[in-house]
Backbone as CSV, one residue per row, in Angstrom:
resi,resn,N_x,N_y,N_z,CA_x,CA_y,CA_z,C_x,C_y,C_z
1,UNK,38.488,-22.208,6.596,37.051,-22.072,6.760,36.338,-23.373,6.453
2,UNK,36.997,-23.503,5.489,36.036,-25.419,5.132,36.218,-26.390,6.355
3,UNK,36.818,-26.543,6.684,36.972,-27.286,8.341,36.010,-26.571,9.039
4,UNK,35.912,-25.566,9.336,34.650,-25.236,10.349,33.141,-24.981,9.796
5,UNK,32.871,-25.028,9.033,31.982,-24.739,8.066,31.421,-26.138,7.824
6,UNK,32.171,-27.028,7.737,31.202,-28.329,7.844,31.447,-28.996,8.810
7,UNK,31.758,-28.624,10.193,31.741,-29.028,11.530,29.975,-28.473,12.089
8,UNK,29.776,-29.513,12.690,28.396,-28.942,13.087,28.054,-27.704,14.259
9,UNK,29.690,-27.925,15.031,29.880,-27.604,16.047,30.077,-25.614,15.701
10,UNK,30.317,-25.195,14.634,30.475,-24.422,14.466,29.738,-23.335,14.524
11,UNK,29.682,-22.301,14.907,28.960,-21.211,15.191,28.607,-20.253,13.948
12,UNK,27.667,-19.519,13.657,27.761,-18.131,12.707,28.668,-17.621,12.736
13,UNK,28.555,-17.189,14.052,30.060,-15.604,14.274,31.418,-16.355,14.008
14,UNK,31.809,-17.452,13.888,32.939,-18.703,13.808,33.166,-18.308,12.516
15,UNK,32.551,-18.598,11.940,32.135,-18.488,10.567,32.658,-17.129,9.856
16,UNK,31.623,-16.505,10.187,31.640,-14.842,9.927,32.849,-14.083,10.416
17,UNK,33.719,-14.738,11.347,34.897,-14.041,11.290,36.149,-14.055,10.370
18,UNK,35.828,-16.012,9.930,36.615,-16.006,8.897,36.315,-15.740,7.675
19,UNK,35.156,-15.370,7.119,34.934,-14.876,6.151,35.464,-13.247,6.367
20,UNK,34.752,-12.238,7.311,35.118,-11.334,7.205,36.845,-10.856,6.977
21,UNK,37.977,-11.661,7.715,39.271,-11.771,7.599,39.795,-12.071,5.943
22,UNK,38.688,-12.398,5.415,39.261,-13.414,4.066,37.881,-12.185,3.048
23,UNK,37.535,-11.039,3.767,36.831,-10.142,2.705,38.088,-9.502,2.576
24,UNK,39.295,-9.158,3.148,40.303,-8.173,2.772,40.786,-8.558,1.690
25,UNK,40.843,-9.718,0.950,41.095,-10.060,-0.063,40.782,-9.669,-1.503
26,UNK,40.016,-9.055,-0.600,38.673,-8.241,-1.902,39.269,-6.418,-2.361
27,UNK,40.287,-6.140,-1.107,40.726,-4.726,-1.261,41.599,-4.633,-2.683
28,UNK,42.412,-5.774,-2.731,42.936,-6.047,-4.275,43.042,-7.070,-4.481
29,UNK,41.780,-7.328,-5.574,41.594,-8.358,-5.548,42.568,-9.525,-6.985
30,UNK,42.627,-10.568,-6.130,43.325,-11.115,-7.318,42.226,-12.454,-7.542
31,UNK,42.712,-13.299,-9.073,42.031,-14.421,-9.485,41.552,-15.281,-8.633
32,UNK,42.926,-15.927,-7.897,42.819,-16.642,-6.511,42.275,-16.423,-5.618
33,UNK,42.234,-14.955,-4.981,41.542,-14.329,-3.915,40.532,-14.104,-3.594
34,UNK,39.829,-14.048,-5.010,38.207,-14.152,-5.155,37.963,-15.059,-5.287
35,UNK,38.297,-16.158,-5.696,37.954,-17.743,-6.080,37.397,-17.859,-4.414
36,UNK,38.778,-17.550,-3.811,38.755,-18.756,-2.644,38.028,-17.736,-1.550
37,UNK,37.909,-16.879,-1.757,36.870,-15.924,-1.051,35.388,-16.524,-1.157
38,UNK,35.215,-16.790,-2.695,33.699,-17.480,-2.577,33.307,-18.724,-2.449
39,UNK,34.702,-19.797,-2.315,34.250,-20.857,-1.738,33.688,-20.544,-0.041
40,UNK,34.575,-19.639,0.359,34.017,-19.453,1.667,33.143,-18.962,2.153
41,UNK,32.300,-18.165,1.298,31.156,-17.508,1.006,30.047,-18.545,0.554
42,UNK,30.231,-19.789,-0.033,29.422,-20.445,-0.656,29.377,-21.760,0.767
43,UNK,30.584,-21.987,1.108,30.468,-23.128,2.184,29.480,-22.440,3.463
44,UNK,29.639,-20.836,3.521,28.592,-20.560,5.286,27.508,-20.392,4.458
45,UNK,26.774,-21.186,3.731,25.416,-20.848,3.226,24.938,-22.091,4.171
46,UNK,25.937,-23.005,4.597,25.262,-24.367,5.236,25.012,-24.025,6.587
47,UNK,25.271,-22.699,7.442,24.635,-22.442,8.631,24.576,-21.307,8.970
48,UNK,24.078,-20.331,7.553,23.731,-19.334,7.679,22.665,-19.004,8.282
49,UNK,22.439,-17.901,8.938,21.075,-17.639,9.698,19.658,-17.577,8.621
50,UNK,18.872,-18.015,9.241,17.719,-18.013,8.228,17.549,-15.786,7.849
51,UNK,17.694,-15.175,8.613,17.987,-13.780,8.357,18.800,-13.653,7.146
52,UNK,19.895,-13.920,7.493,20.849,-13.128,6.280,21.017,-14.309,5.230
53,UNK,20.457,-15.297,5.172,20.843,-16.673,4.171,20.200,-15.981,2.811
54,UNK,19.345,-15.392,2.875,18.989,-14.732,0.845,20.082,-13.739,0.738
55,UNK,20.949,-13.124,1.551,21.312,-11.951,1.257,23.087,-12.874,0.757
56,UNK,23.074,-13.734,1.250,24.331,-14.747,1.336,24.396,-15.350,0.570
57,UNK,23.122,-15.530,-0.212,23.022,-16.204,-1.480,23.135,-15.201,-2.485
58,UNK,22.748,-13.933,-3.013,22.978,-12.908,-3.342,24.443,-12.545,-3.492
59,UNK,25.401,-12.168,-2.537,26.608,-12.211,-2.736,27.375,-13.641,-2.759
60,UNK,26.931,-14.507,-2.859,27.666,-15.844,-3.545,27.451,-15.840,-4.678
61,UNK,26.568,-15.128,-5.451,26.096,-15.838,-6.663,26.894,-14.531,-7.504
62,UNK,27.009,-13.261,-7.010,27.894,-11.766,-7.450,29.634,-12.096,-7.367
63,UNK,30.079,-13.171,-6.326,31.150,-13.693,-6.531,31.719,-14.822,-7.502
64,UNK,30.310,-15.706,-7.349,30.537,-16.655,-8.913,30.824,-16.274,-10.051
65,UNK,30.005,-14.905,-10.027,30.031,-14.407,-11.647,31.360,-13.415,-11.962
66,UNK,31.557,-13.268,-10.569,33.281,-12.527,-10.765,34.506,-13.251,-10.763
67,UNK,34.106,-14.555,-10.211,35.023,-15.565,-10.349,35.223,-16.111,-12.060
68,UNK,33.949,-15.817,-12.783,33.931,-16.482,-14.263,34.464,-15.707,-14.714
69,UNK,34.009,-14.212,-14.682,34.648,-13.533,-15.141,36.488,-12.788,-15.076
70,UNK,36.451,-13.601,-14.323,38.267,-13.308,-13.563,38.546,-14.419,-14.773
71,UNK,38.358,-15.470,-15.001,38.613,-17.123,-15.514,38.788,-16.552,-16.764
72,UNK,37.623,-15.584,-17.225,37.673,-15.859,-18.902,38.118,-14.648,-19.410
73,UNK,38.584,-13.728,-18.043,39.930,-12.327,-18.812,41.039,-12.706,-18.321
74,UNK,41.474,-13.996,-17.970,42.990,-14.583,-17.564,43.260,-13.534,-16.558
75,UNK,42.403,-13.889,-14.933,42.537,-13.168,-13.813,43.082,-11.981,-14.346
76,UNK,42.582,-11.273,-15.283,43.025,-9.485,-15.268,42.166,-8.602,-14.490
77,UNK,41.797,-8.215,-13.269,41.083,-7.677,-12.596,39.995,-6.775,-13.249
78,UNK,40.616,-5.743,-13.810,40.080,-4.781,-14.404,39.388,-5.153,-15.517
79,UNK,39.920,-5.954,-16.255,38.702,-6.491,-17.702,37.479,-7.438,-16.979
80,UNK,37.828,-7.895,-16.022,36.824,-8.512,-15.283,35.819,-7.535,-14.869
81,UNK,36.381,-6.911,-14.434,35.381,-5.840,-13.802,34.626,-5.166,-15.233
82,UNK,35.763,-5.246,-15.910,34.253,-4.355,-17.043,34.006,-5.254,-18.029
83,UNK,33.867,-6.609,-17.902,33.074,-8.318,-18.058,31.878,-7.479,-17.980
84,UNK,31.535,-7.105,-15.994,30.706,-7.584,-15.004,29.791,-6.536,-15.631
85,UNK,30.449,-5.157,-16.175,29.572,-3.743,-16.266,29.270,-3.459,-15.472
86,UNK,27.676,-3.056,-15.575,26.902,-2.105,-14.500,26.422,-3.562,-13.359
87,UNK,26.737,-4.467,-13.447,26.444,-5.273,-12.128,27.267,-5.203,-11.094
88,UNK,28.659,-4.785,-11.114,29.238,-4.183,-9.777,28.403,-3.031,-8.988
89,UNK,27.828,-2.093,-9.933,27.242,-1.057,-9.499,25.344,-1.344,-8.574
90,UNK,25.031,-2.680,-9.356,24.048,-3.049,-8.401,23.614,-2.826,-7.344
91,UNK,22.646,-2.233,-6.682,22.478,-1.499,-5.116,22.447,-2.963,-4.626
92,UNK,21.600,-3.972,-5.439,21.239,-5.186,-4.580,22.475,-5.921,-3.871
93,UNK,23.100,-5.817,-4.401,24.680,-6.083,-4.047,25.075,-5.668,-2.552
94,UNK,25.269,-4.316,-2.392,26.047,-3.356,-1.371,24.124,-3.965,-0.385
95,UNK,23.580,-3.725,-1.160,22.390,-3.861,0.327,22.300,-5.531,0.865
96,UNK,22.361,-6.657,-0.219,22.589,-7.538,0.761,24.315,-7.574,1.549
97,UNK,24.911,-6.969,1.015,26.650,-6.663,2.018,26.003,-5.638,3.138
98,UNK,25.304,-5.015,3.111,25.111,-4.350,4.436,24.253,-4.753,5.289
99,UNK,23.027,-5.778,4.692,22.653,-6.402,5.620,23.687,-7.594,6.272
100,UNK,24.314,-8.106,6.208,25.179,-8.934,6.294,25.954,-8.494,7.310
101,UNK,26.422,-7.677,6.793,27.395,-6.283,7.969,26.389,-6.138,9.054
102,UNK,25.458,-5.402,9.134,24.653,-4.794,10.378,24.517,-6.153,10.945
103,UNK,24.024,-7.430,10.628,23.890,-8.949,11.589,24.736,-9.301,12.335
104,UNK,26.190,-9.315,11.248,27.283,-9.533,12.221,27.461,-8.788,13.180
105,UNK,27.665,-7.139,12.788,27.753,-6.499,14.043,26.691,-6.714,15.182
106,UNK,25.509,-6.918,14.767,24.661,-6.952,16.080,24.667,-8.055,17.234
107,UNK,24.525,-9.352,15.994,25.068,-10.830,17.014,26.140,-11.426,17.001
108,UNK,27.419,-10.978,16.583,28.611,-11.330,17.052,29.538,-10.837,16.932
109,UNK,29.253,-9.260,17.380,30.348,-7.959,17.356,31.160,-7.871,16.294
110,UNK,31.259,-8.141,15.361,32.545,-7.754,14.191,31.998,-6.539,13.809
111,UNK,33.017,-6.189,14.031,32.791,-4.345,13.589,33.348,-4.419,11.944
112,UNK,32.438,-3.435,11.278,33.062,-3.624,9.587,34.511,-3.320,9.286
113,UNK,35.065,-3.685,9.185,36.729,-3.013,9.038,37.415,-2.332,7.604
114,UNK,37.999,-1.737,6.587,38.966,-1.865,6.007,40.107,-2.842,6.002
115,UNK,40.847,-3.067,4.971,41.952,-3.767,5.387,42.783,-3.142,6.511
116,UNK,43.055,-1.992,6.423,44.041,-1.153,7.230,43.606,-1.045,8.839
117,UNK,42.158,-1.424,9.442,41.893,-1.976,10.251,41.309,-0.648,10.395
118,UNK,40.699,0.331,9.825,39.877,1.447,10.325,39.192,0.654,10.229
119,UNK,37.713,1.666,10.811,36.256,1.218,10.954,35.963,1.915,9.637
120,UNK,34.796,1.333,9.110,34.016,2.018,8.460,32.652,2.923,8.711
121,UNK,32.725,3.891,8.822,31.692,4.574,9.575,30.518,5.464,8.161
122,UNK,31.808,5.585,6.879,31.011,6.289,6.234,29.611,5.735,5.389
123,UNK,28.958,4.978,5.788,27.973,4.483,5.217,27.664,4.127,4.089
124,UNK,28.313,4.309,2.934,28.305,4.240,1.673,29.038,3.259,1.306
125,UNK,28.826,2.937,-0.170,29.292,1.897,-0.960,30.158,2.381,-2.235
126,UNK,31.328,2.004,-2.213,31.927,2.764,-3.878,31.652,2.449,-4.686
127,UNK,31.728,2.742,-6.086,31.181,2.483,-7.482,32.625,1.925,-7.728
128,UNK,32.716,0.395,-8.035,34.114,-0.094,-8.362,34.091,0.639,-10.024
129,UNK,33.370,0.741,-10.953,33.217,0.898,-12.364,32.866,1.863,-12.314
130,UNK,32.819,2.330,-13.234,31.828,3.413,-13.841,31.016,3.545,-14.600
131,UNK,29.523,4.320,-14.731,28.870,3.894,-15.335,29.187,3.434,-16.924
132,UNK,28.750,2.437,-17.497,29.243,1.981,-18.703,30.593,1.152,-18.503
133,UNK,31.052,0.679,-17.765,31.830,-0.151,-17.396,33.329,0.745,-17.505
134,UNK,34.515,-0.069,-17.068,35.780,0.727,-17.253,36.376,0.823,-18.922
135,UNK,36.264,0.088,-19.323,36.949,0.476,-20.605,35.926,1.839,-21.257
136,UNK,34.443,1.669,-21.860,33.834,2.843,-21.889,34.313,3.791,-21.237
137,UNK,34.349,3.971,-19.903,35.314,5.077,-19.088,36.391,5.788,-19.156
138,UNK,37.053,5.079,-19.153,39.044,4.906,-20.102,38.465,5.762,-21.209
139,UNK,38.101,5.171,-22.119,37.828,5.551,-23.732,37.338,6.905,-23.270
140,UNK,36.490,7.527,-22.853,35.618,8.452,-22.692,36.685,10.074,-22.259
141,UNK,36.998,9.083,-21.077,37.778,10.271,-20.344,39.570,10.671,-20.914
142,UNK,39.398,9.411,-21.791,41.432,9.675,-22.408,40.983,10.058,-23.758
143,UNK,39.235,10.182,-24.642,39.667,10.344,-25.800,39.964,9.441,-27.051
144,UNK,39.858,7.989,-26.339,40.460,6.792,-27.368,39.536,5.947,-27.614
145,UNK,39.451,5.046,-28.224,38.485,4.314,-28.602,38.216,2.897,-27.454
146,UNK,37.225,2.498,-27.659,37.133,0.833,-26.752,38.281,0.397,-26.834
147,UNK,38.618,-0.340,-28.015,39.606,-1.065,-28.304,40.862,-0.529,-27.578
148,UNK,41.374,0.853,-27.893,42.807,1.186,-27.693,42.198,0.655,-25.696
149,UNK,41.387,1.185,-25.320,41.315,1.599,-23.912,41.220,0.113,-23.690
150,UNK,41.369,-1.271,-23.982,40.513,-2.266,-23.357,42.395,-3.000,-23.929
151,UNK,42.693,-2.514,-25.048,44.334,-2.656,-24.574,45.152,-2.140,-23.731
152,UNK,45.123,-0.661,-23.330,45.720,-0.556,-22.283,45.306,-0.859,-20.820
153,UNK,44.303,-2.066,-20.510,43.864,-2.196,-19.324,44.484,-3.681,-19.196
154,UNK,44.629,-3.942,-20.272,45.131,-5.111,-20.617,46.650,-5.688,-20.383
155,UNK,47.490,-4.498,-21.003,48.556,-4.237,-20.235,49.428,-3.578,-18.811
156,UNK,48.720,-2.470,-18.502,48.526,-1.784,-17.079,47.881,-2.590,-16.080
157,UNK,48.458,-2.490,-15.058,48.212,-3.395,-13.699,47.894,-2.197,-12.435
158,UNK,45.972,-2.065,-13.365,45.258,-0.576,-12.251,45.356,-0.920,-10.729
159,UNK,45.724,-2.341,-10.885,45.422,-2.755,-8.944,47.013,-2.008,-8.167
160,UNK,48.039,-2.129,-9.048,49.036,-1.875,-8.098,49.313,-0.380,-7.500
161,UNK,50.257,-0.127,-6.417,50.142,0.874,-6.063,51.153,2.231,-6.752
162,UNK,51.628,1.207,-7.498,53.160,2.172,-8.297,52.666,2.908,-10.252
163,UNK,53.184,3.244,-10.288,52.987,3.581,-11.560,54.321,3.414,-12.182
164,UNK,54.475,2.829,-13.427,55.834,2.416,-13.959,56.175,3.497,-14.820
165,UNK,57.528,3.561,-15.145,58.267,4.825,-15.648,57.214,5.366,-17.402
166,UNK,57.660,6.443,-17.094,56.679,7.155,-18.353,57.476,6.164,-19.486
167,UNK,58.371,5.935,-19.910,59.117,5.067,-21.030,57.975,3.747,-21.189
168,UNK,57.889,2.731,-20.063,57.185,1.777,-20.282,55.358,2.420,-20.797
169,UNK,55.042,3.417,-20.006,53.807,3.810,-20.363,53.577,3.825,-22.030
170,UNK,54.395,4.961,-22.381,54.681,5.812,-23.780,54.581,4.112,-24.771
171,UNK,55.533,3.248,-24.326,55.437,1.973,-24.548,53.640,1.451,-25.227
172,UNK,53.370,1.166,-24.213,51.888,0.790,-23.687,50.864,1.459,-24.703
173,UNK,51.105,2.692,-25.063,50.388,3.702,-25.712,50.755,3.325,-26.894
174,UNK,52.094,2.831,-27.564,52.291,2.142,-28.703,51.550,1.488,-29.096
175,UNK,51.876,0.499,-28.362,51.336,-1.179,-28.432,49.762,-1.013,-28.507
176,UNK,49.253,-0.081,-27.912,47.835,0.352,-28.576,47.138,0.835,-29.233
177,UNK,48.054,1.458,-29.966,47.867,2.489,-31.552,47.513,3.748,-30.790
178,UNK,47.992,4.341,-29.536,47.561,5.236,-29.023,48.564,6.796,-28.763
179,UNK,47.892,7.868,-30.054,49.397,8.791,-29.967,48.782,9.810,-28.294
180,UNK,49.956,9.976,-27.805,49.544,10.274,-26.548,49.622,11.886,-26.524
181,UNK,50.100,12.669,-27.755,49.448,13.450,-27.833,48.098,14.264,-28.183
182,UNK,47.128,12.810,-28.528,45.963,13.460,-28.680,45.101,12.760,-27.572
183,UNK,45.326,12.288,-26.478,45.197,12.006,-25.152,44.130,13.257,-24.839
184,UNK,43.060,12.957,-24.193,42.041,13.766,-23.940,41.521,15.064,-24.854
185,UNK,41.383,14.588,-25.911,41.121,15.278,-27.045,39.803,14.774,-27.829
């Protein structure tokens, strides 16, 4: 993207395709992935449409702060995310991403995608957190305190798709002062 992005010759939709290709990065997201997601987010601010350029600045500046926050929980996704708190949950957020979305689609056909290459049709935005951020959450809904819950997020890897054997878990629940029989209690 940095090659076309400071070519003059370059178009919006040029642009906007490789950003949109390089939003899947965002489905799980890692340290790197967001970094370099918002350089590319920060480089099409130089021929962004005067339309969507506040809304572009808006989500550059929601990626900076997830980028710091990736930096200063040693890229752990999830402590990042509950760094950020209730600013993932921001409407201003999802509304400048949907203005963004509806432009592209209108002047240079990119249809919104998933990674998996559906469309997105359902109109809505997910709540990555929950209110009070994820560890509050954790704590709330298992029963345990901040602390135990902000260790086991610490050790658990919520992005992957596997869950590791109950032994390593039971583990995990150690290492956090956490007896797992009083687990939602």
């Amino acid at each position: 993207l940095s090659a076309s992005v400071g070519a003059k010759s370059s178009s919006w939709c040029d642009v906007a395709r490789e950003i949109d290709n390089a939003s899947n990065a965002m489905d799980s997201p890692t340290g790197d992935g967001v970094r370099e997601f918002a350089k590319q987010v920060k480089a099409s601010l130089k021929i962004a449409p005067a339309e969507i350029k506040p809304d572009i600045e808006v989500l550059s500046g929601f990626l900076d702060d997830l980028s710091t926050a990736l930096k200063d929980n040693n890229d752990n996704i999830m402590l990042a995310f509950d760094a950020m708190g209730n600013k993932l949950n921001d409407p201003k957020y999802s509304d400048a991403g949907d203005k963004i979305t509806a432009y592209n689609e209108r002047e240079c056909g990119i249809v919104d995608t998933n990674s998996s290459g559906t469309t997105d049709t359902t109109g809505t935005t997910d709540t990555i957190v929950p209110e009070g951020g994820l560890i509050a959450g954790l704590a709330g809904s298992l029963g345990i305190t901040e602390d135990q819950a902000r260790c086991l997020v610490s050790k658990f890897d919520f992005t992957g798709s596997t869950t590791p054997p109950i032994s390593e878990l039971f583990s995990y629940f150690s290492d956090c002062g956490i007896d797992p029989a009083t687990i939602g209690g």
